[in-house]
N, C-alpha and C positions, 0 to 999 in steps of 0.2 A: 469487404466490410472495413468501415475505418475503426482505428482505435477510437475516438471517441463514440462510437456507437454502442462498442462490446465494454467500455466503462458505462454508458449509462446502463446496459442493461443488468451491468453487474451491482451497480448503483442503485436500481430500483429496488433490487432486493435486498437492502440492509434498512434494521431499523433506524427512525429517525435517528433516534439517539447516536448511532454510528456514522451517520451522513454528518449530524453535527459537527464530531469532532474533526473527521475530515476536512472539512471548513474551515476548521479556527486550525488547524497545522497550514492551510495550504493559505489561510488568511495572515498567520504568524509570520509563516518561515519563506513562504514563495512557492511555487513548484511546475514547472512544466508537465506539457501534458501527457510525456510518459512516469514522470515521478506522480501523478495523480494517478494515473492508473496501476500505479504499484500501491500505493497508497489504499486505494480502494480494494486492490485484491487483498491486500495484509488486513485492511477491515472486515472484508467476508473470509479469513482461512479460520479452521479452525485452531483449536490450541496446540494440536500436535504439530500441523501445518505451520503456525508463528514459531511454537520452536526450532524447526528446522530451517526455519529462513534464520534465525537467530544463530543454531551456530554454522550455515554458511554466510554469514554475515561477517562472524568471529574468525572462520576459517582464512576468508579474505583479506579482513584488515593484518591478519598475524602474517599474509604470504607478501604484502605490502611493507611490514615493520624487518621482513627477512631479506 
């Protein structure tokens, strides 16, 4: 299965409203198609899920600034 397959299918299932903003970030800022597909997962996790992408996010940039 290719990566864009397991994005759309992950893509069908968010509401438009979600699909939208995905759009205007990958219309804004750019994004290749594995940063779309991260993109899309961070639209469908839930809020426990976003915050722990958040503080391995945090964890990263701090082991980068050390």
């Amino acid at each position: 299965m290719k990566l864009s397959d397991l994005m759309d299918d992950v893509r069908a299932t968010l509401p438009e409203e979600k699909r939208k903003l995905i759009d205007a970030v990958i219309d804004k800022y750019g994004a290749d198609e594995n940063c779309q597909f991260m993109l899309v997962l961070m639209a469908s996790a839930t809020k426990r899920e976003r915050r722990l992408a958040k503080l391995l996010l945090s964890d990263l940039e701090q082991q980068e600034v050390e």
